[in-house]
N, C-alpha and C positions, 0 to 999 in steps of 0.2 A: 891069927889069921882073920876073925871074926870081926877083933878091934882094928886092924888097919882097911878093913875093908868097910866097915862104918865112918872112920876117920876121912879117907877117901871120900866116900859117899859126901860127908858134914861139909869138906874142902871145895866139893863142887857145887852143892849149894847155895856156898856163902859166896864162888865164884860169880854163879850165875844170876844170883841177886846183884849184885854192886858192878855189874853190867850194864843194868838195863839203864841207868840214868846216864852212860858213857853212848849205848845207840842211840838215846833220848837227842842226846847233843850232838853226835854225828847227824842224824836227820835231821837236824834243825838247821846245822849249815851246811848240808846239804840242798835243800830247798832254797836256802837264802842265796846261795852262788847258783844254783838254779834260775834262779828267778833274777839274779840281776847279769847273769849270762848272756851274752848278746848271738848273733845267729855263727854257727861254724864257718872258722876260714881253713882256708889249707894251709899258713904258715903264719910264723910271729916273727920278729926278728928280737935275737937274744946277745945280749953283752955282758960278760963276766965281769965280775960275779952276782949269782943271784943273791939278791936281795932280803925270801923269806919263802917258806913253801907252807902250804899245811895240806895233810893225807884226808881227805872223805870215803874212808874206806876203804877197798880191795880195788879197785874200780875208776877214782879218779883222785886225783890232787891238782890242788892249786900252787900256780907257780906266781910269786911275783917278782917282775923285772926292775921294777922300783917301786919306792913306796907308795905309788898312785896309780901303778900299770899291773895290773895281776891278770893271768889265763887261765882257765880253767879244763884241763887236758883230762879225756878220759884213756883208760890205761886198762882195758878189759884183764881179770885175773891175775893181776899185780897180788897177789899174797902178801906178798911181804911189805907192803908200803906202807899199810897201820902202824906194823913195828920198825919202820925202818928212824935210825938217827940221824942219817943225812942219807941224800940224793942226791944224782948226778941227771943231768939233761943232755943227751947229745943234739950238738946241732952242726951244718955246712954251713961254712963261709957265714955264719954270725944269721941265719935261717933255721929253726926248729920247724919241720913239716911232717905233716899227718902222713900215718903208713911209711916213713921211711926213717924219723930219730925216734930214739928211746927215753923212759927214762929208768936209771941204774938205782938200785937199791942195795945194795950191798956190794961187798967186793965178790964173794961165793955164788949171789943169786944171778939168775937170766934177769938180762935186761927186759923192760916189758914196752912192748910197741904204743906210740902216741894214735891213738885211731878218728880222734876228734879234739879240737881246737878252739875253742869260744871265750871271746875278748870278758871282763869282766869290769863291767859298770861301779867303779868302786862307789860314789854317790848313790844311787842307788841300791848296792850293798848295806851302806852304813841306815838307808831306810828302810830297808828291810828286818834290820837285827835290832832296831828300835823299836820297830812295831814286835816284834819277837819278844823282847824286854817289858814291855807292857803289862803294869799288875794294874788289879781293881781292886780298891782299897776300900775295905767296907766296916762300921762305926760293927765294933763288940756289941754282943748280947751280954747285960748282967744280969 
């Protein structure tokens, strides 16, 4: 009992270490689709199939419609969208609108309501994640 409850213990640890460089990289593009986010609309217009998505979290993901059109939809309390391996988008008549389509994450899970809608500046993305990428390169001490 003693041992599996140390082992336990050891397992969460070494969980909660090899995390923190996984939130490291969520906040970081986070901020970057942030920041090259443009102000909230109330709809996109969406034509299957999507393109590519990436999850920022419990909270929002990124949809792109092609490879130079991407949205940045917040999704309050989505759970499961970290883990999710694909995702569905409901939309009317080829329209995804805030407060009325979702986005689906599994076939078991509640869909989760789109509550907010902002176009995504892919140019301005890409300078973003470069100033991100930015090392300072300094001559060794011997």
């Amino acid at each position: 009992m003693k041992r599996s409850l140390l082992a336990g213990a050891a397992v969460m640890v070494i969980a909660g270490c090899s995390s923190v460089p996984n939130a490291q990289r969520v906040a970081q593009r986070q901020a970057a689709y942030a920041t090259a986010a443009g102000a909230p609309v109330r709809n996109f217009r969406f034509f299957l199939p999507m393109w590519s998505w990436e999850p920022l979290g419990s909270d929002q993901v990124v949809v792109y419609t092609r490879p130079k059109e991407a949205w940045l939809l917040d999704v309050p309390g989505c759970t499961e969208l970290p883990y999710a391996n694909t995702i569905g988008v409901t939309s009317n008549l080829s329209q995804v609108s805030i407060n009325f389509d979702k986005v689906i994450t599994g076939r078991n899970q509640l869909a989760c309501t789109i509550r907010q809608i902002r176009p995504v500046d892919i140019g301005k993305l890409k300078a973003v994640q470069q100033e991100q990428r930015q090392v300072t390169a300094e001559p060794r001490r011997d």
